[in-house]
Wavefront OBJ file of the C-alpha trace (Angstrom):
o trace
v 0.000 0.000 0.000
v 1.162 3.344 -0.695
v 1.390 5.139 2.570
v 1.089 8.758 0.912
v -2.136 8.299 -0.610
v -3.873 8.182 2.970
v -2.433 11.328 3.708
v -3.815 14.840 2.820
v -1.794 17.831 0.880
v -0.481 20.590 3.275
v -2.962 22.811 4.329
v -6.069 20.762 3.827
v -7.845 18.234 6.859
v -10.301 15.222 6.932
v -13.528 16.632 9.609
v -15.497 12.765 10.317
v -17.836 11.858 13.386
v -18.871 14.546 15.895
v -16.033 17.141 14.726
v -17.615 17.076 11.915
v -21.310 17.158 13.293
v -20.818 20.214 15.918
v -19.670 21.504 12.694
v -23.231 20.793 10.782
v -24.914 21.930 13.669
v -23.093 25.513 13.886
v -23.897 25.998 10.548
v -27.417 25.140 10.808
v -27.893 27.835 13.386
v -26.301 30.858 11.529
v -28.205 29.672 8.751
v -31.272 29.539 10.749
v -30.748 33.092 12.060
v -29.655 34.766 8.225
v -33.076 33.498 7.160
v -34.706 35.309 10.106
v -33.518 38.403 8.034
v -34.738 37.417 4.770
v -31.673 36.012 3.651
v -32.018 33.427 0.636
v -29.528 30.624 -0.023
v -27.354 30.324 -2.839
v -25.329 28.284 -4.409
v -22.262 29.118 -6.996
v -19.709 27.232 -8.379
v -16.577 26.267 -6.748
v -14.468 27.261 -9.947
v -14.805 30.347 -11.845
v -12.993 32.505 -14.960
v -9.878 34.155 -13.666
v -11.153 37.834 -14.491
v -13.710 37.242 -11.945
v -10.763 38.026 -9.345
v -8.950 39.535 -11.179
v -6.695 42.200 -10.074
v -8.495 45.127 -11.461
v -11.463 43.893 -9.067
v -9.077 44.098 -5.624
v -9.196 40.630 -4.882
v -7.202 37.743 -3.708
v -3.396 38.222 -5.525
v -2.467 36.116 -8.783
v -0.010 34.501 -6.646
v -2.272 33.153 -4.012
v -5.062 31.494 -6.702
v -4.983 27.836 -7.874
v -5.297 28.164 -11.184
v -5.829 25.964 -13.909
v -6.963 25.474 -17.560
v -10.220 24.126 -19.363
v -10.247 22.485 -22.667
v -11.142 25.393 -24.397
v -7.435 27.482 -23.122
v -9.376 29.299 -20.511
v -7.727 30.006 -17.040
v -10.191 28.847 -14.717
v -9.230 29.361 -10.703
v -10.657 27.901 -7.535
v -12.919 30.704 -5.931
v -10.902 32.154 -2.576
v -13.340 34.472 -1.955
v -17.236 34.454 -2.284
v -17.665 38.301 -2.423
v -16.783 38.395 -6.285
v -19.022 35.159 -7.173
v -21.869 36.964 -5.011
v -21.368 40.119 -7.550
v -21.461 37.796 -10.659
v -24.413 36.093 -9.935
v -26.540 39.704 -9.270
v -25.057 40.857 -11.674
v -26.092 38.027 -14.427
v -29.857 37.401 -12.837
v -31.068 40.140 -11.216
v -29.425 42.955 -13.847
v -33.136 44.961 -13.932
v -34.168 44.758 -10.317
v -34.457 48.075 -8.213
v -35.526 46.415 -4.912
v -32.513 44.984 -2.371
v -31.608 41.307 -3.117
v -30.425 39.525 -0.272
v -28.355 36.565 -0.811
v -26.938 33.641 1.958
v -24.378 31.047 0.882
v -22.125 28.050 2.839
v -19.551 26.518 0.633
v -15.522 26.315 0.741
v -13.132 28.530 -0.531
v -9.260 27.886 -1.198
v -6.075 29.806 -1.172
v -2.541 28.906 -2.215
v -0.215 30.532 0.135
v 2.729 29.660 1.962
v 2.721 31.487 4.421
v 0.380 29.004 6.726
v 0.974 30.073 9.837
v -1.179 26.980 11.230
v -4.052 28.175 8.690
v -6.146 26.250 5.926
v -5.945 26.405 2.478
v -9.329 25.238 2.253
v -11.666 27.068 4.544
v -15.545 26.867 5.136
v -17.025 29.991 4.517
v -20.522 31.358 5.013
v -22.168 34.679 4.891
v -24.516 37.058 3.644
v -24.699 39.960 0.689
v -27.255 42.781 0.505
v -27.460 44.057 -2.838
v -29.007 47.475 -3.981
v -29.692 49.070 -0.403
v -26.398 51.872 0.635
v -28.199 53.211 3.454
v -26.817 53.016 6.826
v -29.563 51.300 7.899
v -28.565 48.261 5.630
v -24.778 48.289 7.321
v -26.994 48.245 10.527
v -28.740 45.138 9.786
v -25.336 43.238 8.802
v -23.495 44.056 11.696
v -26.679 42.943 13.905
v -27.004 39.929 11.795
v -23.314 39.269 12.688
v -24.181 39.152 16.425
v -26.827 37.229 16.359
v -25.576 34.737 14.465
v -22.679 34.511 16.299
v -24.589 34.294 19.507
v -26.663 32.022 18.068
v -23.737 29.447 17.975
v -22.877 29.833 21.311
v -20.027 32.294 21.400
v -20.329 34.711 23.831
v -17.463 36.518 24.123
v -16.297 38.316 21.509
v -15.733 42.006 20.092
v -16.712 43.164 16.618
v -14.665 46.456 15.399
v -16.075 48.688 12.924
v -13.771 51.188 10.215
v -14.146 53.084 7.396
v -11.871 52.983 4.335
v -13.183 56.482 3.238
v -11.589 57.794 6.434
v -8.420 56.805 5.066
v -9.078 57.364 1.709
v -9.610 61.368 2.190
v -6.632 61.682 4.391
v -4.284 60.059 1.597
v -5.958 62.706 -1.224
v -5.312 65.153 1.152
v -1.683 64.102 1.981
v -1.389 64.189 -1.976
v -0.638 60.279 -2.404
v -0.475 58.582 -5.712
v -2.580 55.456 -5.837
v 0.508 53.334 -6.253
v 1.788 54.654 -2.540
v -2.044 54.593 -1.173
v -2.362 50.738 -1.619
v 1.189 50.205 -0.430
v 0.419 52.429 3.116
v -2.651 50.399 3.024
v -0.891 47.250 2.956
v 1.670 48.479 6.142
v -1.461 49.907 8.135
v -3.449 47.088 7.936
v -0.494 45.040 9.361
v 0.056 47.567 11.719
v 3.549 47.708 10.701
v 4.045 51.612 11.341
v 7.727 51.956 10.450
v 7.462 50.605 7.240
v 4.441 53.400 6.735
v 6.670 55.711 8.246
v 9.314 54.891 5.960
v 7.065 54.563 2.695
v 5.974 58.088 3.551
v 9.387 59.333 4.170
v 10.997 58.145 1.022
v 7.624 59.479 -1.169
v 8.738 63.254 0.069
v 5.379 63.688 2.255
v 5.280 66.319 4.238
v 5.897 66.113 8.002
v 2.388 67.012 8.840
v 0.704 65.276 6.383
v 2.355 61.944 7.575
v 1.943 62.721 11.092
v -1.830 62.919 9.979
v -1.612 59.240 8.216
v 0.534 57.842 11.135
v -1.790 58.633 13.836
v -4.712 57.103 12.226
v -3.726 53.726 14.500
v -4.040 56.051 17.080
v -7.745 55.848 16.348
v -9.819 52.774 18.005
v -11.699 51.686 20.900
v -14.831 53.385 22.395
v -17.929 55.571 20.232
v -15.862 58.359 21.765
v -12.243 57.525 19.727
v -14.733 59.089 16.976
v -14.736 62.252 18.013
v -11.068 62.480 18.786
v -10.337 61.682 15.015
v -12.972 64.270 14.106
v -11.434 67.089 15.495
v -7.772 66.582 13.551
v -9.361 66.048 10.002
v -10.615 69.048 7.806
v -11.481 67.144 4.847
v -14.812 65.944 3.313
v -14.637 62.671 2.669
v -12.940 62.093 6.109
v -15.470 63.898 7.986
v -18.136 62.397 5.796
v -16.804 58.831 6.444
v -17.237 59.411 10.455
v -20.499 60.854 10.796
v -21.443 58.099 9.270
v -19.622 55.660 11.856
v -21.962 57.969 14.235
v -25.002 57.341 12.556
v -24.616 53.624 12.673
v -23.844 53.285 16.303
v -26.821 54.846 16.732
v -28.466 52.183 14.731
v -27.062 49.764 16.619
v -28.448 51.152 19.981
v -31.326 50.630 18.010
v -30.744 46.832 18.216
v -29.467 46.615 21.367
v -26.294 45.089 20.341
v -23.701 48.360 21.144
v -22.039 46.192 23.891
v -20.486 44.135 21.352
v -19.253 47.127 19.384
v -15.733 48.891 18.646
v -14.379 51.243 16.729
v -11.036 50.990 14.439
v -10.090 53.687 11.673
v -6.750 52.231 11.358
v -8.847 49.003 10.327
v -8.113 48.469 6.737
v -8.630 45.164 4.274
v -6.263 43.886 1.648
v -9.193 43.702 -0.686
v -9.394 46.772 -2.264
v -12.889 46.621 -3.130
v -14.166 47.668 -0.546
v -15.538 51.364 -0.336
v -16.934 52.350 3.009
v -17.776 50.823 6.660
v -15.687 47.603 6.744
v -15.985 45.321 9.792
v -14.099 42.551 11.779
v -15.227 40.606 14.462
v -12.305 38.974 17.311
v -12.584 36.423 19.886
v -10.415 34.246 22.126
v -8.538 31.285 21.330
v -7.966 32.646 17.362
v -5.051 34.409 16.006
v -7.202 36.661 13.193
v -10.598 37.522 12.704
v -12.976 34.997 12.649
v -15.373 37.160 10.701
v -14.559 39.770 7.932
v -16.757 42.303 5.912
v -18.024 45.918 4.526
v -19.513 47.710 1.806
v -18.298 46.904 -1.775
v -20.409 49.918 -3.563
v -18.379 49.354 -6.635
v -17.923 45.817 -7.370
v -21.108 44.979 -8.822
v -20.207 47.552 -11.603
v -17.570 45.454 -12.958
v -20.034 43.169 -13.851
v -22.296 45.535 -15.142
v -24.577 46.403 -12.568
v -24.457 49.125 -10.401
v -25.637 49.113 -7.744
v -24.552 49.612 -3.699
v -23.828 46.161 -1.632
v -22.727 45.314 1.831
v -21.542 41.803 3.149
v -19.970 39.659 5.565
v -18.557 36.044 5.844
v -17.857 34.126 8.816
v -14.440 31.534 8.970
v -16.724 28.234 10.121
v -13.534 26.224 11.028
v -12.257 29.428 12.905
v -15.162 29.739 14.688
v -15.557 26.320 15.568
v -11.707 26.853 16.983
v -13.374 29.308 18.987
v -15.560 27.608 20.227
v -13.472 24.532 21.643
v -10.856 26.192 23.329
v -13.675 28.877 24.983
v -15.138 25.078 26.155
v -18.713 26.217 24.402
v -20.280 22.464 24.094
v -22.854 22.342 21.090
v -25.811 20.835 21.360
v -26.198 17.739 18.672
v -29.115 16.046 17.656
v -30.330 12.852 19.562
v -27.301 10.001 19.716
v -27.782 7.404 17.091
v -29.162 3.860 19.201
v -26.905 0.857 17.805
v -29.315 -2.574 17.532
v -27.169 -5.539 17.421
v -28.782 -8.343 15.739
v -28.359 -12.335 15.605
v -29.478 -14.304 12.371
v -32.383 -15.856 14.583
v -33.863 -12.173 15.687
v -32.836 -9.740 12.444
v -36.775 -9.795 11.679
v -37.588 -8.712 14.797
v -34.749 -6.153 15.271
v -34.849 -4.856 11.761
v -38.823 -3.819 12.481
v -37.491 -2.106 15.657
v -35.356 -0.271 14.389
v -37.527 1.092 11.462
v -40.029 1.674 14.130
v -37.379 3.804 15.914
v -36.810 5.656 12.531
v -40.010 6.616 11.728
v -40.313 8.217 15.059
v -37.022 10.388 14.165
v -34.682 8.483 16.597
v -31.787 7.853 14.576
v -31.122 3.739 14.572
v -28.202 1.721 13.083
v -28.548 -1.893 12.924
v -25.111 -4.014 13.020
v -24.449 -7.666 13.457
v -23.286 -9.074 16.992
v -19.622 -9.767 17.294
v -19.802 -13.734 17.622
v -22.183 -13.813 15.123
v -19.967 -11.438 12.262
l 1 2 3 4 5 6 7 8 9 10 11 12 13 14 15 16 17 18 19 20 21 22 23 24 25 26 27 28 29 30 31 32 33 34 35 36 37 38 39 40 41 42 43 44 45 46 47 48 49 50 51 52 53 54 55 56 57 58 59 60 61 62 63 64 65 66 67 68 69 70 71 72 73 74 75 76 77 78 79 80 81 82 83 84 85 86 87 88 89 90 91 92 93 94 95 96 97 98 99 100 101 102 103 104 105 106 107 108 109 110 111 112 113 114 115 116 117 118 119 120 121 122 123 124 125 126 127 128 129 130 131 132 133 134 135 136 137 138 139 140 141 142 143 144 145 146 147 148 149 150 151 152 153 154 155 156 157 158 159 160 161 162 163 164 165 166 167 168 169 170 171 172 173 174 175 176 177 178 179 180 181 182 183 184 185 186 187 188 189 190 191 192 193 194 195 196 197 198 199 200 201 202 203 204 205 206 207 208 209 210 211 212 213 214 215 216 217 218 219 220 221 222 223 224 225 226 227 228 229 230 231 232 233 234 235 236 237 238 239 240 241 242 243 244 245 246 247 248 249 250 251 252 253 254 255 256 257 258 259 260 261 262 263 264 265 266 267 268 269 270 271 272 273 274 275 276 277 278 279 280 281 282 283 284 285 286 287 288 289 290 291 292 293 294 295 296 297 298 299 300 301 302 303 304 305 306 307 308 309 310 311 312 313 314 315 316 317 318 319 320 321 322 323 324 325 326 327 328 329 330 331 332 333 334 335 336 337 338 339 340 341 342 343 344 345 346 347 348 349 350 351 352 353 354 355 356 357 358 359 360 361 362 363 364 365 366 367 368 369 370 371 372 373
């Protein structure tokens, strides 16, 4: 036998017996809880055309796709993110409707890196898009939806931060940036690596003040009052624009009742680029990175040819059930399945008990006793 073949490639795990059916169950109550809202599952396929994350879109990197060729010559890739796939498909069916669309989906998405750090390449993903609504109110109802569906499987502590890309978007045009320098300070903010910012800015002849100004954006997080701080050192629009509403949405929130779980972050950034406005992470303990990621993608569906305003998040499943475990959470599972053993004199009579014990929803196996294998 070759021993290899029982193994899995790096980066990817077997999930059998009740791993695998705490897992089932978790993601039967989110899903439960996104249909509360009006959510609608979905389905897409686990391979799409290239261009669909393409780099023009502000996806996942070339480098980090699996990628790989029909029979036609086209480059086909493994989807690492749902977000684009999400766009596609409202894009393709629902092209002349003015009303919001809401969308739900569960499915696995894969990414070829190397840098591992103890993570998956394949991941379970599941989340939720709302399509045609920009109002505040609509980045209200995600971020609830977030809670409860977290809270709905059990987790109980945790904190979800809230940014706004616009925040940093007006300081950069007001600093005078290039894009080319913008996505590269993005890139060091988001990893809150501050000298290399510092030193990006430096060698790109900024201004002392101006890069104070980007620098101290990290500064930035915590309480609904960090807001106001970063209010009064800003005198641009979009800046300005991009907190108030921050302020408007915590007051939606209140509104829900769910402020307690709430933080804010300006120096919060994504390295997808499509995003446009409030983005969102939530944190918990026992997991190195977020366990849940999203925002407002206002542009994205426009790529596809319909514009149109969205706002979506996606929960890490195998994160979360991380989460879970080491915070000791137990999950409730569906009744134990009763084991019948049966001899070749009583089968009859077993086999009818256990189909009686089916039809009454109690989940029955029927095996042969040991001696009698």
């Amino acid at each position: 036998m070759n021993k290899k073949l029982v193994h899995t490639p790096e980066g990817v795990r077997d999930i059998y017996g009740k791993e695998y059916a705490r897992k089932l169950a978790v993601e039967e109550l989110i899903r439960h809880t996104l249909n509360l809202y009006g959510y609608e599952d979905i389905q897409t396929p686990t391979f799409e055309f290239f261009d669909v994350f393409s780099k023009e879109i502000g996806t996942t990197p070339s480098k980090e796709l699996y990628k790989f060729f029909d029979k036609e010559g086209n480059t086909l890739v493994l989807r690492p993110d749902f977000t684009p796939s999400m766009a596609r498909c409202a894009a393709k069916y629902f092209m002349e409707e003015d009303v919001p669309i809401r969308f739900s989906y569960l499915g696995n998405t894969f990414t070829n890196t190397g840098n591992l750090q103890g993570k998956l390449k394949e991941v379970t993903q599941m989340g939720a898009e709302l399509m045609g609504d920009g109002s505040v109110e609509a980045d209200g109802e995600m971020i609830a939806m977030v809670i409860e569906s977290l809270l709905a499987a059990g987790l109980k502590e945790f904190q979800l931060s809230i940014g706004n890309v616009e925040y940093f978007r007006g300081l950069c045009e007001q600093a005078g940036l290039d894009e080319e320098t913008e996505l590269s300070l993005r890139d060091f903010i988001s990893g809150k690596n501050i000298f290399g910012a510092e030193n990006l800015l430096t060698e790109s002849g900024i201004d002392k003040e101006s890069c104070d100004m980007l620098l101290k954006i990290t500064d930035y997080f915590g309480t609904f009052d960090s807001l106001s701080q970063a209010k009064k050192t800003v005198n641009n629009q979009k800046s300005l624009e991009a907190i108030e509403r921050l302020e408007m949405l915590y007051q939606v929130l209140c509104e829900y009742g769910v402020e307690k779980y709430i933080s804010f972050d300006l120096g919060m950034l994504s390295k997808y680029n499509y995003y446009t406005g409030v983005i969102f992470k939530v944190y918990t303990y026992g997991v190195g990175d977020a366990i849940v990621k999203g925002g407002r993608y206002d542009n994205l569906l426009g790529y596809f040819g319909k514009k149109a305003p969205a706002i979506g998040f996606m929960v890490v499943i195998d994160d979360l059930m991380q989460a879970l475990s080491r915070q000791k959470i137990e999950i409730t599972l569906d009744h134990e399945v009763k084991v019948l053993s049966y001899t070749k004199e009583n089968y009859s009579s077993k086999l009818a008990e256990t189909i009686a014990l089916r039809k009454k929803g109690i989940k029955a196996s029927l095996v042969p006793e040991k001696n009698n294998a």
